[in-house]
Residue frames as qw, qx, qy, qz and C-alpha x, y, z in Angstrom:
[[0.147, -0.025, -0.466, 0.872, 12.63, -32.92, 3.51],
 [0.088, -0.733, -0.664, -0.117, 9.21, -32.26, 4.87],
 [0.126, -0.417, 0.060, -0.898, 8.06, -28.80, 4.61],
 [0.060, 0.292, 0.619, -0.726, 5.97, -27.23, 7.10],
 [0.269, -0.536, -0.516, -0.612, 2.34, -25.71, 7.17],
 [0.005, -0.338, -0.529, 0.778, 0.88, -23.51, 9.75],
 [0.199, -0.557, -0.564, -0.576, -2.87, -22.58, 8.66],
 [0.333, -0.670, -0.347, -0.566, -4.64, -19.78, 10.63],
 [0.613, -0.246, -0.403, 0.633, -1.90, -19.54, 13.36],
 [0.103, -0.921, -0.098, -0.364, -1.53, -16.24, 15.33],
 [0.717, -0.152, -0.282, 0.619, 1.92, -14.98, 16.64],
 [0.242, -0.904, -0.324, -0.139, 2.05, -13.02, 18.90],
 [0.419, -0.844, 0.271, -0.199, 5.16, -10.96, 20.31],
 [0.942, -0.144, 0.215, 0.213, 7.60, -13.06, 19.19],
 [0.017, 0.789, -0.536, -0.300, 11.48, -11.99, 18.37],
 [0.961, 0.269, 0.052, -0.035, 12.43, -14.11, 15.54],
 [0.262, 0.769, -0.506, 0.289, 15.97, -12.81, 15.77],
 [0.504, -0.398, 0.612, -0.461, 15.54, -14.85, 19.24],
 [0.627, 0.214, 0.732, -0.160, 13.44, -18.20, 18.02],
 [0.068, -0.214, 0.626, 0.747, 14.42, -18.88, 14.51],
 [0.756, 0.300, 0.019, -0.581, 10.78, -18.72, 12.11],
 [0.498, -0.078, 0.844, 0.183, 10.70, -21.92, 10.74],
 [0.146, 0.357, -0.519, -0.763, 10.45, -22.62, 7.11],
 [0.289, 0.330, 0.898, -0.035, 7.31, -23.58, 5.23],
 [0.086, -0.507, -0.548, -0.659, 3.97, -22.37, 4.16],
 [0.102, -0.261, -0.594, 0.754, 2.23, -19.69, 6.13],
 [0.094, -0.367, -0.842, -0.385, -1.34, -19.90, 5.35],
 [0.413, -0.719, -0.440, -0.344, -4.02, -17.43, 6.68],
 [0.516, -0.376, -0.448, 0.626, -1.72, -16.34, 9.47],
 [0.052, -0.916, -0.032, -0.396, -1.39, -13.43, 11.71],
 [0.629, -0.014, -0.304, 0.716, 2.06, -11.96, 12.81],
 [0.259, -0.871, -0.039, -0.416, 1.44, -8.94, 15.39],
 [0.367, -0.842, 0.385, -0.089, 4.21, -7.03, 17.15],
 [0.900, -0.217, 0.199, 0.322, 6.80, -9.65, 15.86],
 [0.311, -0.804, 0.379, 0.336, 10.48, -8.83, 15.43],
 [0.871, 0.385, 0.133, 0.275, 11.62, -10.24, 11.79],
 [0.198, -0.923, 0.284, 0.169, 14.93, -7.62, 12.17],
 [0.119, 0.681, -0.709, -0.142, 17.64, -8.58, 9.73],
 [0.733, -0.090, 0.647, -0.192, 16.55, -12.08, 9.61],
 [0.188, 0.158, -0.836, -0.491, 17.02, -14.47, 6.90],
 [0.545, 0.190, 0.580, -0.575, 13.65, -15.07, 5.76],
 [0.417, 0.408, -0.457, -0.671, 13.89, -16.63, 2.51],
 [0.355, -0.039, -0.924, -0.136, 12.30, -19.85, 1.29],
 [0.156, 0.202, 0.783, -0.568, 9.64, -18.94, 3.15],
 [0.026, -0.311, -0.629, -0.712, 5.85, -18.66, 1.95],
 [0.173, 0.363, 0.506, -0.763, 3.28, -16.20, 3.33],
 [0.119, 0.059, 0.618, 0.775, -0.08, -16.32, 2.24],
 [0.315, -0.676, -0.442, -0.498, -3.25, -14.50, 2.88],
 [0.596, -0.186, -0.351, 0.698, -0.99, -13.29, 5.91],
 [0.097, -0.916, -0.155, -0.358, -1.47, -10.32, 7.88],
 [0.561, -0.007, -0.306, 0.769, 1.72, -8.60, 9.36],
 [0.279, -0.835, -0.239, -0.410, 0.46, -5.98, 12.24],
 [0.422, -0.850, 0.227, -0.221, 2.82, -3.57, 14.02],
 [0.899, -0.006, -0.021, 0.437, 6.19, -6.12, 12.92],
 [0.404, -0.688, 0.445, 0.407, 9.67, -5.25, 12.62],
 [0.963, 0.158, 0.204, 0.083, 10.99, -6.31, 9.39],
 [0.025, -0.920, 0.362, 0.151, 13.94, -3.72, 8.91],
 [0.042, 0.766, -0.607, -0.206, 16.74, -5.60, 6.82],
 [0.742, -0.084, 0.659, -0.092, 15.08, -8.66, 6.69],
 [0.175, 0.487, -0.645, -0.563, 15.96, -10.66, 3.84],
 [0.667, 0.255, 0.496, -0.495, 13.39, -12.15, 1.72],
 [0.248, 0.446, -0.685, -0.521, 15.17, -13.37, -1.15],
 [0.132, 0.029, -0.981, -0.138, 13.03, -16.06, -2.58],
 [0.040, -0.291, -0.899, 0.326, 10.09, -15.79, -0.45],
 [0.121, -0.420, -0.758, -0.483, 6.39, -15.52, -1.44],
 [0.139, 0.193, 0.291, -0.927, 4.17, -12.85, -0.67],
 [0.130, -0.287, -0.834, -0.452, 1.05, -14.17, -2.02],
 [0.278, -0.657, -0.290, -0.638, -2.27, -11.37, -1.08],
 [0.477, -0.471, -0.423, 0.610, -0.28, -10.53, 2.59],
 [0.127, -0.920, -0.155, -0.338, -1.38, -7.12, 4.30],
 [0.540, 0.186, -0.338, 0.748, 1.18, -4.81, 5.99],
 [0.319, -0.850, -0.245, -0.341, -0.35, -2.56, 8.48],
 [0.361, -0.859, 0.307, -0.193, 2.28, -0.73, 10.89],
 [0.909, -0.156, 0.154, 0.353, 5.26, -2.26, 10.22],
 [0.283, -0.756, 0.418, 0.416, 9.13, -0.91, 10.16],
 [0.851, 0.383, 0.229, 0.278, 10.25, -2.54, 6.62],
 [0.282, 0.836, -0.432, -0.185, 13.48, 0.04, 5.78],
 [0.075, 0.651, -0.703, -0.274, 16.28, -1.56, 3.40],
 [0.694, -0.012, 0.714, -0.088, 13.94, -4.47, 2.41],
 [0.089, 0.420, -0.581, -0.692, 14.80, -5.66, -0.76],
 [0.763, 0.271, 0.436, -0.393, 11.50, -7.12, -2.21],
 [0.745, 0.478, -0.161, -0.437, 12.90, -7.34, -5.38],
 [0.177, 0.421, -0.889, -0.032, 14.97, -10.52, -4.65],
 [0.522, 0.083, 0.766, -0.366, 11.30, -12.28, -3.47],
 [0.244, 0.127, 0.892, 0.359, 9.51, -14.68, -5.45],
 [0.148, 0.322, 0.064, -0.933, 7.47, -12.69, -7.87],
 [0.260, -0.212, -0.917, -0.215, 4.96, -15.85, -8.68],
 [0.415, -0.696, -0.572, -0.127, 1.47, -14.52, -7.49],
 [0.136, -0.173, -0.337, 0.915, 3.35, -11.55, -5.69],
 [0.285, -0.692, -0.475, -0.463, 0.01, -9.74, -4.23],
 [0.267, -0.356, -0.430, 0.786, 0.84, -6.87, -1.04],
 [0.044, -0.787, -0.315, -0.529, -0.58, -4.35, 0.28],
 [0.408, 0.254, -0.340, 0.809, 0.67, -1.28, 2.60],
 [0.299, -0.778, -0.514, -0.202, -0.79, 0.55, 5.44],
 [0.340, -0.818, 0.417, -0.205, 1.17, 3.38, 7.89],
 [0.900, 0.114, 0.001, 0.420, 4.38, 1.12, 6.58],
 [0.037, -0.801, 0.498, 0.331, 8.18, 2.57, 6.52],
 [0.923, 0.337, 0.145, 0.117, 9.30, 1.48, 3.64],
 [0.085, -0.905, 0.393, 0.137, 12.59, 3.76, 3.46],
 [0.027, 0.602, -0.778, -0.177, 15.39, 2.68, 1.53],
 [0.760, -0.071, 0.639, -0.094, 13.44, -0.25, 0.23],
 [0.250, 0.446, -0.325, -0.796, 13.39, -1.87, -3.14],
 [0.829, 0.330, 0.434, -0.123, 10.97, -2.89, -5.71],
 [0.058, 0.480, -0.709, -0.513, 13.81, -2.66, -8.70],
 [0.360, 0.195, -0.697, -0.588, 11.92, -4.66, -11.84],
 [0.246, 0.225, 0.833, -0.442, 9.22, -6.02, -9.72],
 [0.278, -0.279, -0.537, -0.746, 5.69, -6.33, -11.12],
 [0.191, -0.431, -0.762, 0.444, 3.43, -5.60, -8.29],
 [0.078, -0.266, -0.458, -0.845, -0.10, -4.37, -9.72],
 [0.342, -0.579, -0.198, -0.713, -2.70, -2.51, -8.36],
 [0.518, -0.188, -0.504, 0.665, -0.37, -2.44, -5.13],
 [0.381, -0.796, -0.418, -0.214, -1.93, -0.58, -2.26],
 [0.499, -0.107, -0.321, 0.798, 0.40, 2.12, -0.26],
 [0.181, -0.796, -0.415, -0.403, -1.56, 3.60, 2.19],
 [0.542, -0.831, 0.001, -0.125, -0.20, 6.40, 4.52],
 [0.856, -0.455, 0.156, 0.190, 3.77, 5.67, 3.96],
 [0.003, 0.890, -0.354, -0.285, 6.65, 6.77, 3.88],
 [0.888, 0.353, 0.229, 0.185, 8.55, 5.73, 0.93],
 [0.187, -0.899, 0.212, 0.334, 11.89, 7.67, 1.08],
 [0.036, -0.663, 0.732, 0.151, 14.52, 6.44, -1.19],
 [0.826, 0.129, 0.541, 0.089, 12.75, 3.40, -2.44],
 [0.023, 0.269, -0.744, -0.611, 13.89, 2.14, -6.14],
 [0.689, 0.440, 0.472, -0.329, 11.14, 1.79, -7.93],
 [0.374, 0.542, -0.465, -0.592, 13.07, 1.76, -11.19],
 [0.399, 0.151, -0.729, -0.536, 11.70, -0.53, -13.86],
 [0.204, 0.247, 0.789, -0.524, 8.82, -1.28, -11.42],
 [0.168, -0.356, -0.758, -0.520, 5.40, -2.40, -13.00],
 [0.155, 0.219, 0.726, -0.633, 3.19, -0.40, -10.45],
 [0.183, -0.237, -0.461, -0.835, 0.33, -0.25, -13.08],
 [0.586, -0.463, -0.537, -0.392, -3.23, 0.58, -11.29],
 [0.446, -0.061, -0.562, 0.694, -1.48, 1.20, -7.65],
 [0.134, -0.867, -0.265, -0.400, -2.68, 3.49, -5.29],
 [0.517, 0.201, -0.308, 0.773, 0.07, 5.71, -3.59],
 [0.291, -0.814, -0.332, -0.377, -2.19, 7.46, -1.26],
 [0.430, -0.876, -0.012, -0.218, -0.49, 10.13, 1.12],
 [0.890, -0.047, 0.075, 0.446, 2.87, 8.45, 0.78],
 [0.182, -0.908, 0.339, 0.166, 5.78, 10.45, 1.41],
 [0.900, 0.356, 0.131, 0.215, 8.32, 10.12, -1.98],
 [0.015, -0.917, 0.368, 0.153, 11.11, 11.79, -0.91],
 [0.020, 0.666, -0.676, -0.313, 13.95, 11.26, -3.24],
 [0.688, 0.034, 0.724, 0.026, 12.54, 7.54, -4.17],
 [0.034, -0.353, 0.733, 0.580, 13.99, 6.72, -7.74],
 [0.714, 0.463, 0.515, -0.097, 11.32, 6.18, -10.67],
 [0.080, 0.395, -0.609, -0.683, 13.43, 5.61, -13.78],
 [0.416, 0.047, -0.839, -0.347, 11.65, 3.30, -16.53],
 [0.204, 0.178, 0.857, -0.439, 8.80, 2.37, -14.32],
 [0.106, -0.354, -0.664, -0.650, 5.56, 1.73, -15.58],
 [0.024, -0.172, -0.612, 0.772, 2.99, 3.78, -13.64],
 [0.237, -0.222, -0.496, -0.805, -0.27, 3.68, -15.67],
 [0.524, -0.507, -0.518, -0.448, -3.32, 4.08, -14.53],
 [0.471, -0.230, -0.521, 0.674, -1.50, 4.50, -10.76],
 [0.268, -0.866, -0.246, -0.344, -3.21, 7.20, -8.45],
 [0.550, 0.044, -0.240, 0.799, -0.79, 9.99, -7.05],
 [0.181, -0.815, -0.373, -0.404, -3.55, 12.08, -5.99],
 [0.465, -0.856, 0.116, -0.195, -2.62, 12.76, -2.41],
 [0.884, -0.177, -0.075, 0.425, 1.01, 11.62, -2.70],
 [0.038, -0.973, 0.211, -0.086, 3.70, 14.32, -2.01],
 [0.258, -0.789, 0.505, 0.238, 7.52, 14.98, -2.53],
 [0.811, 0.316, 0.442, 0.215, 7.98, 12.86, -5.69],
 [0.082, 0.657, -0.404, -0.631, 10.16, 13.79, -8.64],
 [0.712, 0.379, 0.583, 0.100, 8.30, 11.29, -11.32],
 [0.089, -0.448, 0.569, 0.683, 10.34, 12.34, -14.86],
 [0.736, 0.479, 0.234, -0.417, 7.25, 11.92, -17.68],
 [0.413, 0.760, -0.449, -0.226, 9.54, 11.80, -20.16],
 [0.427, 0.250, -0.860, -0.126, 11.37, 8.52, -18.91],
 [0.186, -0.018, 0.843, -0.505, 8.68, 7.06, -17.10],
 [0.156, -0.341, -0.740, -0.558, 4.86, 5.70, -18.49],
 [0.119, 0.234, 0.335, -0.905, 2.54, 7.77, -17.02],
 [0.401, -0.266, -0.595, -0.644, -0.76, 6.81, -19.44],
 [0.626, -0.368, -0.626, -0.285, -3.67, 7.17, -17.21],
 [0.561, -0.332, -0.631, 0.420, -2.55, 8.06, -14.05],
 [0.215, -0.925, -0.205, -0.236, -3.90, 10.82, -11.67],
 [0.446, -0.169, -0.370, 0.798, -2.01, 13.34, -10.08],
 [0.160, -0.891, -0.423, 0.043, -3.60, 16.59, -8.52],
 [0.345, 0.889, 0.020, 0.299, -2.99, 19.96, -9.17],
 [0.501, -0.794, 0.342, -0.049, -1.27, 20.77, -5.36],
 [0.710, -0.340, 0.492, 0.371, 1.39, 17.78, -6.46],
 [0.690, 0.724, 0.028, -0.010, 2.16, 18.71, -10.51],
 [0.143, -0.868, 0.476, -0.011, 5.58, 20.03, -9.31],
 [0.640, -0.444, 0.627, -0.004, 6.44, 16.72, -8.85],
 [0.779, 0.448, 0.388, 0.207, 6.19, 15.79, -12.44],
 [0.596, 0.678, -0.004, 0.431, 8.35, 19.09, -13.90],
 [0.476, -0.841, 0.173, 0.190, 10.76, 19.65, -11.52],
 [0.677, -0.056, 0.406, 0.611, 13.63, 18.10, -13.73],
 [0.366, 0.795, 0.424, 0.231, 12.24, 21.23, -15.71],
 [0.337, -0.253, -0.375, 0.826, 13.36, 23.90, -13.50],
 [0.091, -0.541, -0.529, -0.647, 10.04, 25.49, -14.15],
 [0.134, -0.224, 0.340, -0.904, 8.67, 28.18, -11.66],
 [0.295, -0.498, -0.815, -0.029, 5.32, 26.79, -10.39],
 [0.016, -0.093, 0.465, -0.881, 3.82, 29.78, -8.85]]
């Protein structure tokens, strides 16, 4: 079966829910304003890819290769990343929803999340060593067994990160967010 290849394409405005993506390698592309909604996107392979202002809300991505692709305004709740192919997995976030997504036992280092809301991800037994969580909104998002060294929680907010079952060598949090490390405490913070 011959795969595809699409090098340094640009799609524009396109509802894939409508016109089915076709499977291959996506090389250097750029996807802006497209509609990936519940789609079956697996077996697919994005690389150096730039997704601007998509849809990908339930899309399923089991199998498929993220390989140094940028998110920048894009809808992503209930995407389960951790069924893509985590060979050379290399993302990076920007004013993303990520709600209700998960990385569950993913290794995805010195991962950029910039400006997003991260409600209710699973990040348990997630490698995010060296990350930078910047201004992300962690309400309720699950970090059991995750490694989070060297990760930078400076300006992240509403987290409940448990030290105790989580690695935490090396990473920054600021005073204004500490709470978020001894709440399982029930410790007054005043």
């Amino acid at each position: 079966m011959q795969s595809n290849y699409f090098d340094s394409e640009e799609y524009l405005k396109i509802d894939f829910r409508k016109s089915k993506i076709k499977k291959g390698e996506y090389d250097n592309c750029t996807f802006i304003n497209c509609n990936f909604e519940g789609i079956h996107a697996s077996n697919i392979q994005f690389v150096e890819c730039e997704f601007i202002d998509c849809n990908f809300s339930n899309t399923i991505v089991k199998d498929t290769a993220f390989k140094e692709v940028q998110f920048i305004n894009c809808k992503m709740i209930g995407v389960k990343f951790n069924e893509c192919d985590s060979f050379l997995l290399q993302f990076s976030f920007k004013e993303c929803q990520l709600n209700f997504s998960s990385f569950y036992q993913l290794k995805v280092l010195n991962t950029q999340f910039i400006d997003c809301s991260l409600k209710e991800v699973d990040f348990t037994e997630t490698v995010l060593v060296g990350s930078l969580l910047g201004n992300c909104d962690l309400s309720n998002a699950i970090f059991e067994n995750a490694n989070l060294e060297k990760s930078d929680f400076k300006t992240a907010f509403n987290f409940n990160i448990n030290p105790e079952k989580n690695r935490l060598k090396g990473a920054k949090f600021s005073k204004e967010n500490l709470y978020g490390l001894l709440s399982d405490y029930k410790i007054i913070i005043e």
